[in-house]
Structures are given as structure tokens and as C-alpha cells.
C-alpha positions as CSV (number, residue, x, y, z in Angstrom):
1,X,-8.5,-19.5,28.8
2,X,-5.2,-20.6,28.9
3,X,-3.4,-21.6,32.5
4,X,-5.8,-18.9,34.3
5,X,-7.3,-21.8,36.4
6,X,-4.3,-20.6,38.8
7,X,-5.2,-17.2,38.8
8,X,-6.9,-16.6,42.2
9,X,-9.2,-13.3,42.0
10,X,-10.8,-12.1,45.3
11,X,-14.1,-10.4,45.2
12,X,-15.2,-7.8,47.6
13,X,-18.8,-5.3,46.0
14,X,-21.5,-4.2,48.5
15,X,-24.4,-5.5,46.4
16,X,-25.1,-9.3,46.0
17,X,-26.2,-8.4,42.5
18,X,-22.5,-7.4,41.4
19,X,-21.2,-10.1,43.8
20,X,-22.9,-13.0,41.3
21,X,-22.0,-11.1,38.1
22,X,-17.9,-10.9,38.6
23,X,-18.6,-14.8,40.4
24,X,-20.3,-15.7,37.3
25,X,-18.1,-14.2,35.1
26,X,-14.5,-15.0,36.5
27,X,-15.9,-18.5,36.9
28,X,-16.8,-18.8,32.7
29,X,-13.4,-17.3,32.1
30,X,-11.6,-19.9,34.2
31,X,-10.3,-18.0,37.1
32,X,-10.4,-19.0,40.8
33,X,-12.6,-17.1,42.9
34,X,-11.3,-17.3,46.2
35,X,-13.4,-14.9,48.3
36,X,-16.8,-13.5,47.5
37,X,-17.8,-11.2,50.3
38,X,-19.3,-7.7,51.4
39,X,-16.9,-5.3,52.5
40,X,-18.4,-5.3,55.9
41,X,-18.3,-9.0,56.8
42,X,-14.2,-8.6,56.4
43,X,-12.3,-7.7,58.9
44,X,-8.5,-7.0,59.0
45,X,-7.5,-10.7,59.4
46,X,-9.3,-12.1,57.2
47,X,-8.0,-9.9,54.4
48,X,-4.2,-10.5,55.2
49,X,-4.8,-14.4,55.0
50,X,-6.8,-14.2,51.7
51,X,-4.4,-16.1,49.4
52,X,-4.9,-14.2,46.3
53,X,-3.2,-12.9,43.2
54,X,-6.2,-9.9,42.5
55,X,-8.7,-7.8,44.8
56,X,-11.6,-6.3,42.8
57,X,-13.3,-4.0,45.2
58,X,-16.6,-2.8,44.5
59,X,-18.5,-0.7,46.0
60,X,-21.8,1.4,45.1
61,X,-22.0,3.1,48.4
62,X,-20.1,6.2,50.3
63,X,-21.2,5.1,53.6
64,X,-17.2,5.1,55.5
65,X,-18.8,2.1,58.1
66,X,-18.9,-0.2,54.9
67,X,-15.3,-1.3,55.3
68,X,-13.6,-0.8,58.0
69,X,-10.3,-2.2,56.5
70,X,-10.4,0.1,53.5
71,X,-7.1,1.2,54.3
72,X,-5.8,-1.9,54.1
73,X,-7.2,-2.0,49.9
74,X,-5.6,1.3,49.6
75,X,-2.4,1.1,51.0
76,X,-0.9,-2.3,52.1
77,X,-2.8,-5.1,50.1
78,X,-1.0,-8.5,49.3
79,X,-2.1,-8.1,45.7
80,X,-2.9,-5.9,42.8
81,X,-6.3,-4.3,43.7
82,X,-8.9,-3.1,41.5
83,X,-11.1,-0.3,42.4
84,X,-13.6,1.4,41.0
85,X,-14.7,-0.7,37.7
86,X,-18.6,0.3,38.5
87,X,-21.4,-1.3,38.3
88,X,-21.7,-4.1,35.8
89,X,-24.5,-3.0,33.1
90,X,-27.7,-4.9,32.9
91,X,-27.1,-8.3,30.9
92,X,-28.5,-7.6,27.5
93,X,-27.8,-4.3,26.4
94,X,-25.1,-2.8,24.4
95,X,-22.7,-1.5,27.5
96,X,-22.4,-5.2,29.1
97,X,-20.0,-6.6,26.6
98,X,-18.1,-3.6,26.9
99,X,-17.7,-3.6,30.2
100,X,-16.8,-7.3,30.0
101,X,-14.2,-6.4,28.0
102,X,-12.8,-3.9,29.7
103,X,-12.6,-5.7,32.9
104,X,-11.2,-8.6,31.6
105,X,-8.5,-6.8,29.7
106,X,-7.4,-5.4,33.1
107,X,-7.4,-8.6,34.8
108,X,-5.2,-10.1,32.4
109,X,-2.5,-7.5,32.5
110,X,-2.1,-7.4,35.9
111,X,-2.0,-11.6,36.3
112,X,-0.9,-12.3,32.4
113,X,2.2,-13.2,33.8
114,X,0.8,-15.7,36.4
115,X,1.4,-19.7,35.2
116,X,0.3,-22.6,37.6
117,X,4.2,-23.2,38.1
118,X,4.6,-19.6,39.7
119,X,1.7,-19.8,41.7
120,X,2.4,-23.1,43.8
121,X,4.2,-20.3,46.0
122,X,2.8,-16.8,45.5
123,X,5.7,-14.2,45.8
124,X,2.1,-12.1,46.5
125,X,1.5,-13.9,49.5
126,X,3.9,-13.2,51.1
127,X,4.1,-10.2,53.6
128,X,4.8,-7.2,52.1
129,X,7.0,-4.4,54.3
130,X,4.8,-2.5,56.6
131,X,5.6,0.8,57.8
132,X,7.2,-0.5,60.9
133,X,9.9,-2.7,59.4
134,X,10.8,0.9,57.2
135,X,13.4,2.8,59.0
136,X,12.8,6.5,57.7
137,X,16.3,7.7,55.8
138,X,18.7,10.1,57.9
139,X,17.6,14.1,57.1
140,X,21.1,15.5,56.5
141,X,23.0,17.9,59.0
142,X,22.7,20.8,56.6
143,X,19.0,20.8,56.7
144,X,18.7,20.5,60.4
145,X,21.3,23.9,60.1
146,X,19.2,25.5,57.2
147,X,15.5,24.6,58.3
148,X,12.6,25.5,56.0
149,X,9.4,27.7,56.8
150,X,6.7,25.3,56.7
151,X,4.2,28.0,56.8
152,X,4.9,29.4,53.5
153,X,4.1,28.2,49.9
154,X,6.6,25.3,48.9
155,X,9.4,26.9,46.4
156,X,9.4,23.5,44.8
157,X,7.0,21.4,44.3
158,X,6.8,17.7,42.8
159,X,4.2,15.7,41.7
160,X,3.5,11.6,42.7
161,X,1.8,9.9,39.7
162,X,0.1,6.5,40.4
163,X,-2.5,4.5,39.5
164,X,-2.9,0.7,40.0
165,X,-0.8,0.1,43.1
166,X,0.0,3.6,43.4
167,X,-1.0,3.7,47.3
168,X,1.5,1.5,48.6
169,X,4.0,2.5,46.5
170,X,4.0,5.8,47.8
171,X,3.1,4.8,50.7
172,X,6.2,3.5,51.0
173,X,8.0,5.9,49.8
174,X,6.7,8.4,52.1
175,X,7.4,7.0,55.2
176,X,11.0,6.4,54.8
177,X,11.6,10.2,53.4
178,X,12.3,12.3,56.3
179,X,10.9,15.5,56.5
180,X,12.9,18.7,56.6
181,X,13.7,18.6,53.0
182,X,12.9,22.0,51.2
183,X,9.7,20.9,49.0
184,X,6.2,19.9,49.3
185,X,4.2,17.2,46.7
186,X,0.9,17.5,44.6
187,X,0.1,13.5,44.8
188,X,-1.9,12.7,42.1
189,X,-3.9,9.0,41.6
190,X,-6.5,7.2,39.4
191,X,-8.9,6.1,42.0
192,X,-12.8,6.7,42.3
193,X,-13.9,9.4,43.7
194,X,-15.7,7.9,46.7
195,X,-12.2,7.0,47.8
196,X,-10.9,10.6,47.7
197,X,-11.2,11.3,51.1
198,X,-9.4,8.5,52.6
199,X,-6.5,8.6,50.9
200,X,-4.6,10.9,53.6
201,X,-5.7,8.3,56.3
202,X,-4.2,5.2,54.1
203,X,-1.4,7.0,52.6
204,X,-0.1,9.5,55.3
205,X,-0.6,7.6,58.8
206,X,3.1,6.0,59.4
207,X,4.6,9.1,57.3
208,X,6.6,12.3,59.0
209,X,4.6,14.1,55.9
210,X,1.5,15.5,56.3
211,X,-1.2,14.4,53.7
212,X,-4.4,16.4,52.9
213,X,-6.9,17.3,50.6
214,X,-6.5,20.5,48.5
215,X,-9.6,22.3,50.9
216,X,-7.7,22.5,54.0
217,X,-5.0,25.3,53.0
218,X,-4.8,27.3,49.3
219,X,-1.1,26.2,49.4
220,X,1.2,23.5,49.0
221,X,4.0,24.2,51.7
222,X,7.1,22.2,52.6
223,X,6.8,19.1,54.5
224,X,3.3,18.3,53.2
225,X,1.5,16.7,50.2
226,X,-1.6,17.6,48.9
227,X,-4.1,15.5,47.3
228,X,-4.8,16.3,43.5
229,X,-8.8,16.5,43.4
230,X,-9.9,13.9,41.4
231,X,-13.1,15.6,39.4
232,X,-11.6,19.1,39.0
233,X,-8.9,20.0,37.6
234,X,-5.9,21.7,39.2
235,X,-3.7,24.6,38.7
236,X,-1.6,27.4,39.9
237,X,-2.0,31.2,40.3
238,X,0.7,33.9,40.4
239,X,1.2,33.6,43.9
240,X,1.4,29.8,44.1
241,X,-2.2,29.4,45.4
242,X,-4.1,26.0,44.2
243,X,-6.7,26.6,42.3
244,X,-9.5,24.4,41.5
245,X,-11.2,25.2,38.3
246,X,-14.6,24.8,37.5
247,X,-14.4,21.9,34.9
248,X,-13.0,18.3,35.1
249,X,-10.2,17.0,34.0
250,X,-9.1,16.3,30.2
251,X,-9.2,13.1,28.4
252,X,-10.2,9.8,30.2
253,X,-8.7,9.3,33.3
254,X,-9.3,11.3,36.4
255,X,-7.2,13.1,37.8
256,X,-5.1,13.7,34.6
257,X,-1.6,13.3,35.5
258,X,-0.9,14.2,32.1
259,X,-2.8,17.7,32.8
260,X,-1.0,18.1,36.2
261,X,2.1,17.5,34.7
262,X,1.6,20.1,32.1
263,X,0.4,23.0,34.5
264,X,2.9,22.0,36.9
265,X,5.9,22.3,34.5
266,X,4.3,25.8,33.2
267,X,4.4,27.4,36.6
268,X,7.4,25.8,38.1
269,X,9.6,25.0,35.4
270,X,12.6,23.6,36.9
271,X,11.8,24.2,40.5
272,X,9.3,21.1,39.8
273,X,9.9,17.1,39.3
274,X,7.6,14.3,38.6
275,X,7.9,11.1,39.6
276,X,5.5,8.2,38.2
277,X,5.1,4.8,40.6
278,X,3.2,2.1,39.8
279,X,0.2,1.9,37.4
280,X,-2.1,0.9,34.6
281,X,-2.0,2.5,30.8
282,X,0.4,5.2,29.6
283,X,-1.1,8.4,31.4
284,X,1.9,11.3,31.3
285,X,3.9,10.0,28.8
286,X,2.8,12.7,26.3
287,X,3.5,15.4,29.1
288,X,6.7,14.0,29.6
289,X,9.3,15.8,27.1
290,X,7.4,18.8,27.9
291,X,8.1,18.9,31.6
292,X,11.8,17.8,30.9
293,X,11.8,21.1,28.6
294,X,10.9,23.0,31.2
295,X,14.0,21.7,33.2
296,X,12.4,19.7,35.2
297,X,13.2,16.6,36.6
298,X,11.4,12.9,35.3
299,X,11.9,10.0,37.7
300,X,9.8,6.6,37.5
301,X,9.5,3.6,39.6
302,X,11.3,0.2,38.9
303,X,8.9,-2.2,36.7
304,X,10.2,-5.2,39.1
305,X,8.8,-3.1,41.9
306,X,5.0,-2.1,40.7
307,X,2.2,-3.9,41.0
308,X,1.4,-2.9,37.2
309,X,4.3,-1.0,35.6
310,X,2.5,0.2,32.3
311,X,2.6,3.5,33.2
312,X,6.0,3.8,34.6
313,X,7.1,2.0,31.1
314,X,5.4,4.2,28.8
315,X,7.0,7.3,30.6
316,X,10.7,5.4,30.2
317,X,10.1,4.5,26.7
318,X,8.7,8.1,25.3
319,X,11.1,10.8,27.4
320,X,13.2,8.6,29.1
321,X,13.6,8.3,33.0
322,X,16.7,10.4,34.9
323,X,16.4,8.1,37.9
324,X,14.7,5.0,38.4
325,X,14.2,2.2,41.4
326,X,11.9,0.9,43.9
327,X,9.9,3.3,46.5
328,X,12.5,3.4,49.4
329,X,15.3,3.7,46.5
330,X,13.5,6.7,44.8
331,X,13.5,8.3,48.2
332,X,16.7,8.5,49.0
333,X,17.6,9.5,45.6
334,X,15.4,12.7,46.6
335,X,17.1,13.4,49.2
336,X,20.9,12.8,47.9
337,X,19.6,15.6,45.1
338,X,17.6,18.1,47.2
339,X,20.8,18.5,48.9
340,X,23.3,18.3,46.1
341,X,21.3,21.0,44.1
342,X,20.8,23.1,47.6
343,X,24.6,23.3,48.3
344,X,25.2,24.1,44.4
345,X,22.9,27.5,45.2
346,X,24.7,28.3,48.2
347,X,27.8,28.2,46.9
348,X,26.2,30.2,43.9
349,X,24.7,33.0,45.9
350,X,28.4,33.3,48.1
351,X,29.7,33.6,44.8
352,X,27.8,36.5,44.0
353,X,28.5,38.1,47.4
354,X,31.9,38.1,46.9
């Protein structure tokens, strides 16, 4: 494998089976295995000075104790993490090579662009911007003046769409938004289910934004973003109540942003946006020039800023992107049009009054 003996992949699975299997494996294929552990022998330190260009994390079990520094995978790792990739296949039978493959293809997109050269000083080790070095943007005056009800379903509603590196990249983002604006978020992300449940925790805990999961309130209101369920998939009724219908999700990734996108853009039309951070594959680029038919808004982060920026890329290149830039950049480009469009209806509506 060419110049991949620079390529440092850390290895964190909760069976020693599957810790010997990726070893093994990573090893034949030339890569540097840096760290082979159990999630619960790691603790906070000892991931942040892991010097590595790729996580896989592994895990088989739902017990929460397992790893304490989940949060730390989810939302502020020094490298591209991958969850999720299940159990490797007993050696022998028909599903081993294909799981092989499939891992291997993902490992090389996400470190392709690693050469010895570029790794005598990682740009990935160094320490990425935590919530406390984020100063949260200014809300403007006139939504201090015009406040929102937060108790009542959002008028607007966007959608987050990530996948690989998707939690810190909107992590990010949501810290630094301020919250008074007049919307609420559906945040949808490729991640295994066992993970569902902390994603509020890793996501939402610096943020002025509330994050949940859809079974705490029927509604999406303002100020708050609710977590797409990941095996069932999601939609709207009449009265802008979530509903969870009893099947999963189309086609082969879960949740389907491309779905989402879809029955957002039906029952919101323009009073919706999406906006696609970081991630693997080309999920939501066929929704895409639907949702923009609607009247709705299509904004994408920068590929300089992802982690993987395949999905962001795809979106770009099929319908085209009205705004795009890093996390803190794609906030306050929220902001600036939240409040452009609000003062262009208020001066609509005193228009008709008169």
C-alpha cells in the first residue's frame, strides 16, 4: 500500500476478538496502529494525547459505563472517527471480504490524502477549538425587541445533515449561534443507533440550544433542535406535530437525510432550509433541487473545514450551494438572513396596513 506506513489508525472495540481483527488487518495493509484499547481502559487524557490521523470505535455493547469519554468520539475528537462499522464477520465466509472492503475503502478516503511528508506535523494533532475558546455571535437588537414563543411549534424549521464528522461540526456551529432567533432544527446524522441517545449530551452541552430526542415533546419549537430518530422515519402532520412512522428509513443509510429532506421541503416549503456539514458519500444530493423547488434554502459546509467533505461536495456539484463556509461562518450567515428576511415581512405586513 503505497505511503500508508504514515497513516496512524487508533483502535478503540469492546471485544478482544475485534480488537485482533482491525490489528491484524490495518497491520497487513500497512498502516500504523497506534492504540489498541477497550473503551473502558481510556480515559479523557489519554484520548487527547493519542497522536492519530483515524479513531475506529467499536463497540458491540449499549452498556453507557463502557466509555466514559464517549463524548469526546462524538463531538470534539482530534481526528476523523469511525463508528459503527460492526462486527467483523467470521474469517472464511462470504461477508468477510466484504466487509474488508468496505472498511478499507473508508479508511482510505478519509486519510488518502495523508503522505509521510504531511504527517511529520499532523495539522490533526493539533487542538482543535473547544467550546470555551467560541465566543457565541451577538443576537441582534431586533430580536431581543420581537422575542419568539418558545412554547409553540417552530414556523421554520431547518434541517442539520451530517455524517462522518458531523458532531463537531455542528457542534460547533451551535454553540456560537445565539438563541432568540425565530426557528428550531431537525438534526439529522449517520451514526449507529446505540449512539442515539447521547448525542444531546455531546452535541448540545456548551450550546444556548436545547438538544433532544424526538420523545420528549411532539413538536419542534424555536430555540431547540430535535434529534432525527435514526431507525424510523420522520415526518410532519397538519399541525406541525413529528411523527414517527412505523417503518425505517429508505435506501441505505439511516436516518435518510435524503428522506428528511424530501418531507421537510413538502410541509414547509420555503419556511424550511437545509444545511449539509461534514460527511461520507453523497446522501441528499438527489433531494436537493427538490427542496430548492420548494423555495427553500440549500447551504453546505466548506470542504477545507470537514473532516470528510463527500457529502457536502456531492450536494455542491448536483444543485449547487447558496452559502457555504466553515461551522462558525455558516452561523452567522444564519443569523445575518433570519434577520434580513424577518425585517423584509415586517415591512411587508406595514405595507398591507397602510
Amino acid at each position: 500500500m503505497t505511503d500508508c506506513a504514515a497513516v496512524r489508525v487508533a483502535v478503540v472495540a469492546d471485544t478482544p476478538l475485534q480488537r485482533h481483527i482491525l490489528q491484524q488487518l490495518l497491520v497487513k495493509q500497512g498502516y500504523q496502529v497506534v492504540l489498541n484499547s477497550a473503551p473502558q481502559h481510556l480515559d479523557r487524557s489519554a484520548l487527547e494525547h493519542c497522536a492519530t490521523d483515524l479513531w475506529l470505535y467499536e463497540t458491540v455493547s449499549s452498556n453507557d459505563t463502557l466509555c466514559p469519554s464517549l463524548e469526546y468520539f462524538l463531538a470534539e475528537p482530534s481526528a476523523p472517527v469511525l463508528f459503527g462499522e460492526g462486527a467483523a464477520p467470521a474469517l472464511g465466509t462470504e461477508d468477510y471480504p466484504r466487509w474488508e472492503r468496505s472498511l478499507l475503502k473508508k479508511i482510505v478516503q478519509l486519510t488518502g490524502h495523508i503522505t509521510p511528508a504531511a504527517t511529520v506535523v499532523p495539522v490533526l494533532d493539533q487542538p482543535l477549538p473547544t467550546a470555551n475558546r467560541l465566543r457565541s455571535i451577538e443576537l441582534p437588537q431586533y430580536f431581543h425587541k420581537h422575542p419568539v414563543d418558545n412554547t409553540q411549534p417552530a414556523q421554520q424549521v431547518w434541517l442539520l445533515a451530517a455524517s462522518m464528522g458531523g458532531p463537531q461540526a455542528v457542534k460547533t456551529f451551535l454553540d456560537v449561534l445565539p438563541q432568540g432567533l425565530p426557528l428550531g432544527f431537525i438534526y439529522a446524522q449517520h451514526i449507529d443507533a446505540a449512539f442515539e441517545g447521547h448525542l444531546p449530551q455531546a452535541v448540545g452541552r456548551h450550546s444556548q440550544w436545547s438538544v433532544r430526542l424526538l420523545a420528549e415533546h411532539p413538536f419542534v419549537r424555536a430555540g431547540e433542535v430535535v434529534i432525527a430518530p435514526i431507525q424510523q422515519e420522520l415526518t410532519f402532520a397538519h399541525d406541525h406535530s413529528l411523527l414517527m412512522r412505523d417503518k425505517p428509513w429508505s435506501g441505505p443509510y439511516q436516518p435518510s437525510i435524503e428522506q428528511m429532506m424530501r418531507n421537510l421541503a413538502q410541509h414547509y416549503g420555503a419556511a424550511c432550509g437545509v444545511i449539509v456539514f461534514s460527511g461520507m458519500g453523497d446522501d441528499g444530493s438527489c433531494a436537493a433541487s427538490y427542496v430548492q423547488q420548494q423555495g427553500a434554502q440549500i447551504w453546505t459546509q466548506s470542504a477545507d473545514s470537514c473532516a470528510c467533505s463527500s457529502m457536502p461536495d456531492s450536494v455542491r456539484a448536483v444543485a449547487g450551494s447558496v452559502f457555504s463556509g466553515n461551522p462558525e461562518e455558516l452561523a452567522y450567515e444564519l443569523v445575518q438572513y433570519l434577520l434580513h428576511n424577518t425585517h423584509k415581512q415586517h415591512d411587508a405586513q406595514e405595507r398591507k396596513v397602510q
